[in-house]
VOPAGU-2260 file (C-alpha; in pm, 1 decimal, decimal comma):
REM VOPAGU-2260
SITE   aa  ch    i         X         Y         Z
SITE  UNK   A    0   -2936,0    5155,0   23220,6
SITE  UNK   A    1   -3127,8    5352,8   23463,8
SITE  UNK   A    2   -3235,6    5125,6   23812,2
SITE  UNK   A    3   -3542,4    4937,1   23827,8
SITE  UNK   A    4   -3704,2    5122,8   24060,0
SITE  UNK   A    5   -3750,4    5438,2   23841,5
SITE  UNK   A    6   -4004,8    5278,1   23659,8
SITE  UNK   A    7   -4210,5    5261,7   23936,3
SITE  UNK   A    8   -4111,4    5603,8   24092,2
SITE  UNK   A    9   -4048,8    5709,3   24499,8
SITE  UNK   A   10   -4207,5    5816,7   24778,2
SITE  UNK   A   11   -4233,1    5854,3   25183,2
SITE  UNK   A   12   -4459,6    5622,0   25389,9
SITE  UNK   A   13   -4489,7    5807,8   25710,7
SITE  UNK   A   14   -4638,5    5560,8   26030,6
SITE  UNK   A   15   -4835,3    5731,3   26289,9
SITE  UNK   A   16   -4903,0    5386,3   26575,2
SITE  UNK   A   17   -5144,3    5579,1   26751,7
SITE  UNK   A   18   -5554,3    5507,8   26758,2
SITE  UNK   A   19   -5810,8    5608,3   26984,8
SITE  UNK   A   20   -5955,6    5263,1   27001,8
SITE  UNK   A   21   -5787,5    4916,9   26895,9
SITE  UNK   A   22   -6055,2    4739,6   26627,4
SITE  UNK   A   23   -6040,0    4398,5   26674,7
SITE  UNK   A   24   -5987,2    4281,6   26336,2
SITE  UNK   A   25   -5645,2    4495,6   26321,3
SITE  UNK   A   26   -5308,9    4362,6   26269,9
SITE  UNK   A   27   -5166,9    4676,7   26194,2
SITE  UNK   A   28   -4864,6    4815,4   26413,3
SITE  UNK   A   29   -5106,6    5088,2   26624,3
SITE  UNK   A   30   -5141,5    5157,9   26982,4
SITE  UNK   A   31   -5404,9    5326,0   27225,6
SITE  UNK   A   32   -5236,8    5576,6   27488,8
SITE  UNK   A   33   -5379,6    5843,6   27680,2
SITE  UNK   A   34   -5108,4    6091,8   27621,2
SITE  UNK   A   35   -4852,0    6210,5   27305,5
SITE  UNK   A   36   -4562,6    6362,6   27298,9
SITE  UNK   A   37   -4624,5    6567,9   26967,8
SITE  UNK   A   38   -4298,0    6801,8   26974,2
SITE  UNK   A   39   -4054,8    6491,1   27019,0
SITE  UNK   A   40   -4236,9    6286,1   26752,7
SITE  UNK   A   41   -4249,1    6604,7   26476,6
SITE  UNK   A   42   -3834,6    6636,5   26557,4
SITE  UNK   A   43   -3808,2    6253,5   26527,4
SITE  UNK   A   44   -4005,3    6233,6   26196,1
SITE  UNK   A   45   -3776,8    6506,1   26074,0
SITE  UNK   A   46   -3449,7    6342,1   26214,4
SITE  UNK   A   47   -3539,1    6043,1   26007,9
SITE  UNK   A   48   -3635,5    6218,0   25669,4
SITE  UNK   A   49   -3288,0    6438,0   25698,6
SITE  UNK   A   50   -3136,1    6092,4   25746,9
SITE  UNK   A   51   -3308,5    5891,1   25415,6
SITE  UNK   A   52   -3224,3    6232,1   25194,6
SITE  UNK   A   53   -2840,4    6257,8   25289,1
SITE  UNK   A   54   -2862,0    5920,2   25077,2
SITE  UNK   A   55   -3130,6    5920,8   24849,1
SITE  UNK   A   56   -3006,2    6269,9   24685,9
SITE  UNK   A   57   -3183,2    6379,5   24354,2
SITE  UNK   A   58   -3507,9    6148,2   24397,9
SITE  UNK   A   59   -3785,3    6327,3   24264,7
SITE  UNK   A   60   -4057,7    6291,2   24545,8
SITE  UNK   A   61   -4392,1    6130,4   24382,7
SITE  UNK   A   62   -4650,7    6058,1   24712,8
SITE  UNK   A   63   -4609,7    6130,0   25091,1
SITE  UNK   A   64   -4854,3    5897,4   25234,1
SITE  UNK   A   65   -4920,5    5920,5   25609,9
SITE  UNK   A   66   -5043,6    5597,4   25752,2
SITE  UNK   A   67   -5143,4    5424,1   26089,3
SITE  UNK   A   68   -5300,6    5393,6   26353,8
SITE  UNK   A   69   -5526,0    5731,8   26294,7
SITE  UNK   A   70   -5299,3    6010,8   26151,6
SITE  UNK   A   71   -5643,7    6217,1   26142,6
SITE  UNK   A   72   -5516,4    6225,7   26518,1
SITE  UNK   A   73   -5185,6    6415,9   26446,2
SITE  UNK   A   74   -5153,7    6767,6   26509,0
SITE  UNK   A   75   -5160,0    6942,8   26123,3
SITE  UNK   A   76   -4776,3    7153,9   26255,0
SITE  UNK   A   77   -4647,2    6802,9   26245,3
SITE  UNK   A   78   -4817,9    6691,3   25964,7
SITE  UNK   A   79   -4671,2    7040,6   25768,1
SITE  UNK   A   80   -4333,3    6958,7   25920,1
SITE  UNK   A   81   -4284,2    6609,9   25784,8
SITE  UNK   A   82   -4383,6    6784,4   25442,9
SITE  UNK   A   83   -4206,3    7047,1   25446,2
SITE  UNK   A   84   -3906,7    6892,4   25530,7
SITE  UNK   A   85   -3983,2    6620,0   25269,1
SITE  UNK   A   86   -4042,5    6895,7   24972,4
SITE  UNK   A   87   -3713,5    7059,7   25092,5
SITE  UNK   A   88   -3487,7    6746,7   25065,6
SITE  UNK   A   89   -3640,2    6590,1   24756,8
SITE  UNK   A   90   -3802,5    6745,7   24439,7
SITE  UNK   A   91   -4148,2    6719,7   24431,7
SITE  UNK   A   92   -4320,2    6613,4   24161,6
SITE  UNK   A   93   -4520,5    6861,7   23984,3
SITE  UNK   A   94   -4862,3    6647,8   24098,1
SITE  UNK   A   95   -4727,1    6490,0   24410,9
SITE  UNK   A   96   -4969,0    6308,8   24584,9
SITE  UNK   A   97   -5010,1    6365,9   24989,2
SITE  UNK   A   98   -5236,8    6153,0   25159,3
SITE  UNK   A   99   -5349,5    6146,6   25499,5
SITE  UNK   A  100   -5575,1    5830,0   25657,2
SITE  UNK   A  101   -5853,8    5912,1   25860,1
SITE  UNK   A  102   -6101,0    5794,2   26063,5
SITE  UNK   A  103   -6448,6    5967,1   26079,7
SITE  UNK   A  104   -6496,1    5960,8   26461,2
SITE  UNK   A  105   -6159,9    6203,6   26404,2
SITE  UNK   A  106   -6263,0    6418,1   26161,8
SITE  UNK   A  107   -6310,6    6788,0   26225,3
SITE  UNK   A  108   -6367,0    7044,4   26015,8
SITE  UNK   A  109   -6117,8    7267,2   26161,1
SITE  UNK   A  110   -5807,8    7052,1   26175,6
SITE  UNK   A  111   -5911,4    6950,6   25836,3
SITE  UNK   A  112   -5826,6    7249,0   25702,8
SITE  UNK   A  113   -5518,4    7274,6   25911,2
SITE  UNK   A  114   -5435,0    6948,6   25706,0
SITE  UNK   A  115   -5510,0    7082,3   25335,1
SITE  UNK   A  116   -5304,0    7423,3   25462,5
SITE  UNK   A  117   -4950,3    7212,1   25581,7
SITE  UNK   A  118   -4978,5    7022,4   25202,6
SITE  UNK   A  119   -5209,2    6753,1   25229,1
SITE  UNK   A  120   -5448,7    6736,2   24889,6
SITE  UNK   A  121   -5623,6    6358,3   24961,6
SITE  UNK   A  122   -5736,9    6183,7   25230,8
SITE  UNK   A  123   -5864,5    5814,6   25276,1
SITE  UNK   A  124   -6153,9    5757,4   25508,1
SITE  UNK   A  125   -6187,0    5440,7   25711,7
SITE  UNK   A  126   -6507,4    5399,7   25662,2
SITE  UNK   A  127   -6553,5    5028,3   25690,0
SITE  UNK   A  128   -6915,9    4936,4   25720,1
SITE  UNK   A  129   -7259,7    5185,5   25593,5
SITE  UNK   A  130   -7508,7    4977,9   25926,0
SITE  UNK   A  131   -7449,2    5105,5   26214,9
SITE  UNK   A  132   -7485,5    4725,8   26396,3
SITE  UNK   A  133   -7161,2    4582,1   26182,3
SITE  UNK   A  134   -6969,8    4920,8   26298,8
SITE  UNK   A  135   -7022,0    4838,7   26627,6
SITE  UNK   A  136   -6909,7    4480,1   26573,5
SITE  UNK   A  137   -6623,4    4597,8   26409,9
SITE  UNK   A  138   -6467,6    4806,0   26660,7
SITE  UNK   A  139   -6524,6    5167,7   26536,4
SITE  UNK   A  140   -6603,4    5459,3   26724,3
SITE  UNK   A  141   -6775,0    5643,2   26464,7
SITE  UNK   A  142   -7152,4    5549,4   26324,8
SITE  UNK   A  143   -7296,7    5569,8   25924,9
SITE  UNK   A  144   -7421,5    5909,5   26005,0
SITE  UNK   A  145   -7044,8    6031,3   26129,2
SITE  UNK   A  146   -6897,7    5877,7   25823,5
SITE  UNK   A  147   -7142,6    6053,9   25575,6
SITE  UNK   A  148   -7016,5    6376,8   25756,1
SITE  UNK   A  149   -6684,0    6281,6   25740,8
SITE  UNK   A  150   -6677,4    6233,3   25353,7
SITE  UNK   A  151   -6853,4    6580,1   25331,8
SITE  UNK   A  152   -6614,2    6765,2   25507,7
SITE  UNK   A  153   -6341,0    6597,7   25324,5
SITE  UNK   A  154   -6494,8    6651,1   24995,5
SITE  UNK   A  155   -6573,7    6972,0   25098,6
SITE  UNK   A  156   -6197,4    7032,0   25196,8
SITE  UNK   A  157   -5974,6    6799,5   24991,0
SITE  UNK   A  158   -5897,8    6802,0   24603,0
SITE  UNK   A  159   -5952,5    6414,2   24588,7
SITE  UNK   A  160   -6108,1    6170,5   24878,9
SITE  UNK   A  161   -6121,2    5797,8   24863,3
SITE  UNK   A  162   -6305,1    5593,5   25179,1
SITE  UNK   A  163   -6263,0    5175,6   25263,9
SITE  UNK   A  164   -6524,6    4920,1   25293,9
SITE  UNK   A  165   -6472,9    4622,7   25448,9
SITE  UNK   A  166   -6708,7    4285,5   25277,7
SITE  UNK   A  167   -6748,2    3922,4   25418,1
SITE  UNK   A  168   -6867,2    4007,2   25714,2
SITE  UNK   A  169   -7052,6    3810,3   26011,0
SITE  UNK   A  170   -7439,8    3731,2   25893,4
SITE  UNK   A  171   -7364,8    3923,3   25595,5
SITE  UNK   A  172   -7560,4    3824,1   25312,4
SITE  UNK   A  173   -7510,4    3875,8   24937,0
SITE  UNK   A  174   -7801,3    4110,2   24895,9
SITE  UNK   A  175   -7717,1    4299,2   25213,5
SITE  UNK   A  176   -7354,1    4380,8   25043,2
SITE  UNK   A  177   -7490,1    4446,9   24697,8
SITE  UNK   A  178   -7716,7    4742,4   24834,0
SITE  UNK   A  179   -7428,5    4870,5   25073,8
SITE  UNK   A  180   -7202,9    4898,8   24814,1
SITE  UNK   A  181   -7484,4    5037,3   24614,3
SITE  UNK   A  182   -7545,1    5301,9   24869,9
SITE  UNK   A  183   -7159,1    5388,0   24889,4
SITE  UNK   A  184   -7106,2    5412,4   24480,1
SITE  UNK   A  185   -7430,1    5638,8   24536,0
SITE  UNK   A  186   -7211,5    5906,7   24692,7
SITE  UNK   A  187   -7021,8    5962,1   24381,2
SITE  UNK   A  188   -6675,2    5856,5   24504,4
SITE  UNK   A  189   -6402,4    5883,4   24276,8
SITE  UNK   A  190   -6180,7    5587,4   24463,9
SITE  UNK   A  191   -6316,3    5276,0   24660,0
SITE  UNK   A  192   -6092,2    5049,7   24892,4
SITE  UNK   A  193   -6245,4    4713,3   24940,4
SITE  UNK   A  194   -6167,8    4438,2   25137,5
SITE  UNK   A  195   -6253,5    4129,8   25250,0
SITE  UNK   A  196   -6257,1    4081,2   25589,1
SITE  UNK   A  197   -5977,2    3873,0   25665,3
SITE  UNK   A  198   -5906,4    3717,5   26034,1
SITE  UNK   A  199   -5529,6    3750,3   26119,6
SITE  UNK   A  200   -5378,4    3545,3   26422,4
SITE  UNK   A  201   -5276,5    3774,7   26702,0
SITE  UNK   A  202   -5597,0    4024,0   26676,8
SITE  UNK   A  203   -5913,3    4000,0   26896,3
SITE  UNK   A  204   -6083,5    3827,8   26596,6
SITE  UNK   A  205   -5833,8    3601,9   26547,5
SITE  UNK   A  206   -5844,3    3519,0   26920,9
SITE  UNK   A  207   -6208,7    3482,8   26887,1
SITE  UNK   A  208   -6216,4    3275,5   26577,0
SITE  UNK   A  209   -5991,4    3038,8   26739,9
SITE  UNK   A  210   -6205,2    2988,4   27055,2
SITE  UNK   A  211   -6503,3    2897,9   26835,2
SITE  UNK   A  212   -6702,6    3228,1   26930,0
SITE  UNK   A  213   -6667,2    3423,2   26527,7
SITE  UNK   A  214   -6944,1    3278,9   26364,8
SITE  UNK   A  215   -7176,3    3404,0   26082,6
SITE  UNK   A  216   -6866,2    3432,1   25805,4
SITE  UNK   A  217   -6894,2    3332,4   25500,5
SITE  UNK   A  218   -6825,3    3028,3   25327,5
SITE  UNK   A  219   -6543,0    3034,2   24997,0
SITE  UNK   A  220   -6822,8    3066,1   24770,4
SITE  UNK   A  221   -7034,6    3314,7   24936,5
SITE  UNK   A  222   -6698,7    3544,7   25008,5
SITE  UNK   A  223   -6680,4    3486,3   24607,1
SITE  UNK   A  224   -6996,4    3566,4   24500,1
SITE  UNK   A  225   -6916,8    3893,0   24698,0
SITE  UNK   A  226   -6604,2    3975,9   24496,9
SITE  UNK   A  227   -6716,1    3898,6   24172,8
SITE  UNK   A  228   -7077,0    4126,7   24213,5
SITE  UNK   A  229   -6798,3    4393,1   24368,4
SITE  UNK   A  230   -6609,7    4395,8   24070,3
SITE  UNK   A  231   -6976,7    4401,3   23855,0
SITE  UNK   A  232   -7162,0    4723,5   24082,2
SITE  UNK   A  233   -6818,7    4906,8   24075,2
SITE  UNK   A  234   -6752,4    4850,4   23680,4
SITE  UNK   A  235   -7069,9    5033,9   23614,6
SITE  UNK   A  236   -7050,6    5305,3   23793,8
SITE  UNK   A  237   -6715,2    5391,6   23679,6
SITE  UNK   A  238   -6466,6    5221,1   23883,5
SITE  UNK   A  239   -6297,1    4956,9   23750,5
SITE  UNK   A  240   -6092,8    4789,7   23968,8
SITE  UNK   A  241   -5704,2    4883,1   23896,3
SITE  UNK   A  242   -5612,2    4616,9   24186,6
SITE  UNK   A  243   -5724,8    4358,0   24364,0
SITE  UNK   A  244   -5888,4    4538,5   24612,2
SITE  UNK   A  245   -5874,7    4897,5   24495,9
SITE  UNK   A  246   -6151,1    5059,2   24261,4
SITE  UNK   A  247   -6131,9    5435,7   24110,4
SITE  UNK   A  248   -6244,8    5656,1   23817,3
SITE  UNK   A  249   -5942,2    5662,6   23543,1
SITE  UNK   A  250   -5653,8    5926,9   23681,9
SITE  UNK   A  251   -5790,3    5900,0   24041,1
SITE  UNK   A  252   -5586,4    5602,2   24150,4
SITE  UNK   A  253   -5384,4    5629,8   24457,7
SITE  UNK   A  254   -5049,2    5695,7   24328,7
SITE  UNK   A  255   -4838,0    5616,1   24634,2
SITE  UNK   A  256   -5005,8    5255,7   24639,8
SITE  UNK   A  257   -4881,1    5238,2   24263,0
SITE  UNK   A  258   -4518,8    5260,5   24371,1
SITE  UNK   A  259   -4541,0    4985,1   24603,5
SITE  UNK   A  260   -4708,1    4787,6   24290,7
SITE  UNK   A  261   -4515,7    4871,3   24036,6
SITE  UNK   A  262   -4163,9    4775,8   24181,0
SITE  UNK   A  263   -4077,0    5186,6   24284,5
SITE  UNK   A  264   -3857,8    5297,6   24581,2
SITE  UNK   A  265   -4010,1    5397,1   24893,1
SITE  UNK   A  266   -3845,8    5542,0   25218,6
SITE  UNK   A  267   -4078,1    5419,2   25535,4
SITE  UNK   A  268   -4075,9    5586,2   25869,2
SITE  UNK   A  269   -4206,6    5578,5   26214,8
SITE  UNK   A  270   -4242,3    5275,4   26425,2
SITE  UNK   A  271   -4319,2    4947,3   26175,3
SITE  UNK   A  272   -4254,0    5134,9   25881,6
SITE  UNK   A  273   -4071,5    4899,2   25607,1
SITE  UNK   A  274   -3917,4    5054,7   25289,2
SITE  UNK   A  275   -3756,0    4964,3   24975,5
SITE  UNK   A  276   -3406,5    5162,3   24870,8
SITE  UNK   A  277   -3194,1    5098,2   24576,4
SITE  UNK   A  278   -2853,1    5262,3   24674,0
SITE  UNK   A  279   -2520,0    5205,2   24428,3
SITE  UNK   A  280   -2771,4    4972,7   24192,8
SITE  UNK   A  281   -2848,5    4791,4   24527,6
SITE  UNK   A  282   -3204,6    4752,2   24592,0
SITE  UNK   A  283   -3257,9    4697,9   24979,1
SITE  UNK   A  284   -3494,2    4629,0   25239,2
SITE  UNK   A  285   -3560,2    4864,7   25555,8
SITE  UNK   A  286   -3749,1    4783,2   25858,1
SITE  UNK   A  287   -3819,8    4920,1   26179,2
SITE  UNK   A  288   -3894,1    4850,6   26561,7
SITE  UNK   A  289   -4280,1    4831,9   26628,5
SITE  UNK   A  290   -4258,6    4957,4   26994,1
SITE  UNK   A  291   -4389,7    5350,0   26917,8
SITE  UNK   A  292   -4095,8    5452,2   27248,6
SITE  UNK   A  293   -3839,7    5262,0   27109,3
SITE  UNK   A  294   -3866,6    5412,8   26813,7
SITE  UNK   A  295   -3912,5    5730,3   26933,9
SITE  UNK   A  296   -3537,4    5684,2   27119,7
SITE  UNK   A  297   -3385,7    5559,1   26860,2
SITE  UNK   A  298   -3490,7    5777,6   26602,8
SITE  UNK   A  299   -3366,8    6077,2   26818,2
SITE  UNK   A  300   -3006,4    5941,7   26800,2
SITE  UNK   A  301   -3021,4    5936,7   26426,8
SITE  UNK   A  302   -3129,8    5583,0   26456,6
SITE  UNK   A  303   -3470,7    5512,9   26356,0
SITE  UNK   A  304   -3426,0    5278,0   26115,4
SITE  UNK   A  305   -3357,4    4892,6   26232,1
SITE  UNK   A  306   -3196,7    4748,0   25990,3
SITE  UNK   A  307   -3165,2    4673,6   25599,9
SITE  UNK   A  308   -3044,7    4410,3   25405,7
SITE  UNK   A  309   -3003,2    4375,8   25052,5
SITE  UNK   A  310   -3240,6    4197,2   24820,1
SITE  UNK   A  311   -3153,9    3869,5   24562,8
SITE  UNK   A  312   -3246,7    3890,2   24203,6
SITE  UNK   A  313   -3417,2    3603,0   24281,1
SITE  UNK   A  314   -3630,6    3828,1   24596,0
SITE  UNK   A  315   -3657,2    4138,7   24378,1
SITE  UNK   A  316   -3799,8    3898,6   24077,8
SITE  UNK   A  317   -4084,5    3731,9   24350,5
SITE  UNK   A  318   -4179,1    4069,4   24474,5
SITE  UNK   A  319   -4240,4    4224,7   24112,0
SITE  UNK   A  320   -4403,5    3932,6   24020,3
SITE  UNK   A  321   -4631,2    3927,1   24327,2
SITE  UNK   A  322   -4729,8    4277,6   24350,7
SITE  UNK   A  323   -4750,5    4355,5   23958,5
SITE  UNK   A  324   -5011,8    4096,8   23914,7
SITE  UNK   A  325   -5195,9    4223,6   24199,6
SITE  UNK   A  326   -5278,7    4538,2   23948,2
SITE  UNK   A  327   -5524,8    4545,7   23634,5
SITE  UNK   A  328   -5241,2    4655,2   23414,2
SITE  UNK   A  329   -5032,5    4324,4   23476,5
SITE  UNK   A  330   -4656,0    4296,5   23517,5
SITE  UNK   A  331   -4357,9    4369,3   23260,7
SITE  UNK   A  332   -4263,1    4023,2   23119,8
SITE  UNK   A  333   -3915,6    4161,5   22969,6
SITE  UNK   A  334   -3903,6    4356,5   23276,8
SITE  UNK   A  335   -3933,1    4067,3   23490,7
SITE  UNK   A  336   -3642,3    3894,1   23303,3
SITE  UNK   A  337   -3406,4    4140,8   23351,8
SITE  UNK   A  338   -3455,8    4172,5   23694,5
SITE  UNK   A  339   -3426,9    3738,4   23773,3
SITE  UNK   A  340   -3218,2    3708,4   23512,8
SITE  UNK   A  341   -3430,1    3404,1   23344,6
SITE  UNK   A  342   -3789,4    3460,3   23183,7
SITE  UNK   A  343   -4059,8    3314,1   23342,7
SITE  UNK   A  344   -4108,6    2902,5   23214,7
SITE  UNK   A  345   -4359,7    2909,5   22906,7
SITE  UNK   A  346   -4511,1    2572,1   23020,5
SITE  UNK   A  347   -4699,9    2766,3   23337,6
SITE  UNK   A  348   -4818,0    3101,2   23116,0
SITE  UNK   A  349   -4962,3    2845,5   22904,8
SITE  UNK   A  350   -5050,0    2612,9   23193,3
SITE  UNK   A  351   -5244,9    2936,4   23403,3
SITE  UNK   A  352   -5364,3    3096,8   23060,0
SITE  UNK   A  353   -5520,2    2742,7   22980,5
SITE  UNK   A  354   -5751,6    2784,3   23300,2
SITE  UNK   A  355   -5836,8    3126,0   23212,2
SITE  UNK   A  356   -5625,7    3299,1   23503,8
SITE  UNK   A  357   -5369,6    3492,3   23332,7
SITE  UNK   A  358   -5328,2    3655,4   22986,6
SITE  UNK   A  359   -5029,8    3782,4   22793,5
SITE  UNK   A  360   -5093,8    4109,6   22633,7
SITE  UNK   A  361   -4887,1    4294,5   22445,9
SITE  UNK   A  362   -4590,4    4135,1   22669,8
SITE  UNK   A  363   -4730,8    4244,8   22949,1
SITE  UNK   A  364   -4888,3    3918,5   23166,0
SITE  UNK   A  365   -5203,0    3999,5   23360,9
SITE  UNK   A  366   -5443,9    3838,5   23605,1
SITE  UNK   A  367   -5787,5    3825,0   23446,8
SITE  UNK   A  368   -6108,1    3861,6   23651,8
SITE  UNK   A  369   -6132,2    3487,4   23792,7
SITE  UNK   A  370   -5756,8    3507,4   23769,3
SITE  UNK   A  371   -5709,3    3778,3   24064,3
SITE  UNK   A  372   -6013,8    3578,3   24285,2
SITE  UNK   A  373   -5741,3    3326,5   24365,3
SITE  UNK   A  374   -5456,0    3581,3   24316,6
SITE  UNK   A  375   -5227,9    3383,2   24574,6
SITE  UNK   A  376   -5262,9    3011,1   24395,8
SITE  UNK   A  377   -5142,9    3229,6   24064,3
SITE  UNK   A  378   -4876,9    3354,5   24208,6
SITE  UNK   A  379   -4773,9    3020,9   24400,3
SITE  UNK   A  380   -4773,4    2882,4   24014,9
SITE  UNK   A  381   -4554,6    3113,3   23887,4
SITE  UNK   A  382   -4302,9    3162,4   24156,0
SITE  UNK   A  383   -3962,6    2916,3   24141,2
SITE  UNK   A  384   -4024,3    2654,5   24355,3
């Protein structure tokens, strides 16, 4: 029997920590500095993909996704570097996917094309907000003017563009988000990101939420109210969502983020960067350092990755489970047995079906619509306790 993972594919996740401007909502691993060492960070990225091939041999390469910080900052030789060394190593996949994140205050037309020249054929803009008060608020450098270039050179540039909105913000009312993201589905995108704005300890906001001095969010049933009219505006214009917080046309969903959601293997590098590796039927773990120099040093040894360590049935089983109900097409019940070992107990399908948050179809169990609102009680239901 073939491993697990090949039902959900591979790829390369490829961490750039660098951003011209921390936002403070941000828990990601980036970091502002005023200079770059581009030539030792395009030999380190290589060092480390030579390093993941010599023992991944004979994947065949679905998505490159390059992730951050503000990749749109990266010079496009390094870019072409990482992919070319990628494509050389593993088999690419007839259609493989190579996305590049970007932030509109980075865009330019010129490096753009450097981009789509090295390999790159989609890009994800950060958009975030369409009023140029909220931006502000939010940390970006770029305002709704910027971004509406942005998406124009990328369209103009790109085989397929997606851009992120961020919802549930301060003051923000219901109608207010029902016209922005009527203004954004009025730019004929063929893939939406949208998120609720979530305040995570250790970032500005979180610092500021804990003093007392975030106000204006909304309450559970406000921030509800906006997810369920998200899921309404975006259904009729043609993008269903296909996860929790990702919308797209049918065949333009981001099929990198579909290996991490279907259970796939994925090879992560660069500073932060976490993976998932079966090797010998093992499935593993990776991680890396956060510190961008100590990275950097390590990675120049032949060292760049952290550390691994191999993953229970009983940790595979949760992570399936969590991330396949996260998706519109639901999770593979048999699937999921082979994997723990032990089917899932009837008593809470019928339990969570009885509410109306979960559905068995064709032996595949999925998260309705009210079901994926409260995704993380769902989950909590299901998992062994």
């Amino acid at each position: 029997m073939p491993d697990d993972w090949q039902q959900g594919g591979f790829g390369l996740y490829v961490h750039w920590p660098f951003c011209a401007a921390k936002c403070p909502y941000c828990d990601f691993n980036s970091h502002v500095v005023t200079q770059v060492d581009t030539d030792a960070w395009r030999a380190a990225f290589v060092s480390e993909i030579e390093r993941a091939a010599a023992e991944t041999p004979d994947r065949l390469l679905r998505s490159i996704y390059f992730g951050g910080g503000t990749p749109s900052l990266m010079p496009p030789d390094v870019v072409g570097a990482v992919i070319d060394t990628a494509t050389a190593l593993w088999t690419p996949a007839n259609d493989i996917e190579i996305t590049l994140e970007a932030n509109p205050s980075s865009v330019e037309a010129g490096r753009f094309r450097g981009y789509r020249e090295a390999g790159v054929n989609r890009v994800s803009l950060g958009v975030q907000a369409l009023n140029d008060t909220d931006l502000r608020r939010l940390g970006r450098l770029h305002d709704v003017a910027a971004a509406r270039k942005a998406l124009e050179v990328a369209r103009d540039t790109f085989e397929r563009t997606s851009f992120d909105l961020i919802y549930a913000r301060q003051d923000q009312s219901l109608a207010e988000w029902e016209a922005e993201l009527g203004e954004a589905l009025s730019w004929s995108p063929d893939h939406l990101s949208l998120y609720q704005l979530t305040i995570e300890p250790g970032t500005a906001f979180g610092d500021r939420f804990a003093r007392g001095g975030l106000r204006g969010l909304p309450d559970e049933d406000l921030a509800a109210d906006m997810y369920f009219a998200t899921q309404d505006l975006c259904e009729a214009h043609g993008l269903p969502a296909y996860e929790v917080s990702n919308h797209a046309r049918p065949g333009a969903e981001s099929r990198h983020n579909l290996i991490y959601w279907n259970g796939g293997d994925y090879v992560g590098i660069g500073p932060g960067a976490h993976g998932r590796v079966t090797l010998d039927g093992v499935r593993h773990a990776t991680w890396t350092v956060d510190a961008p120099s100590t990275w950097l040093k390590g990675a120049q040894s032949g060292a760049g990755e952290a550390g691994r360590t191999p993953l229970s049935a009983a940790e595979q089983a949760g992570e399936y489970l969590m991330m396949g109900l996260r998706t519109s097409g639901g999770l593979d019940l048999d699937r999921l047995t082979r994997i723990a070992g032990t089917p899932l107990p009837v008593e809470k399908i019928v339990y969570l079906a009885d509410l109306g948050l979960i559905h068995v179809d064709d032996g595949m169990l999925k998260a309705t619509r009210e079901g994926r609102a409260v995704l993380n009680a769902v989950i909590s239901e299901l998992l062994p306790d």
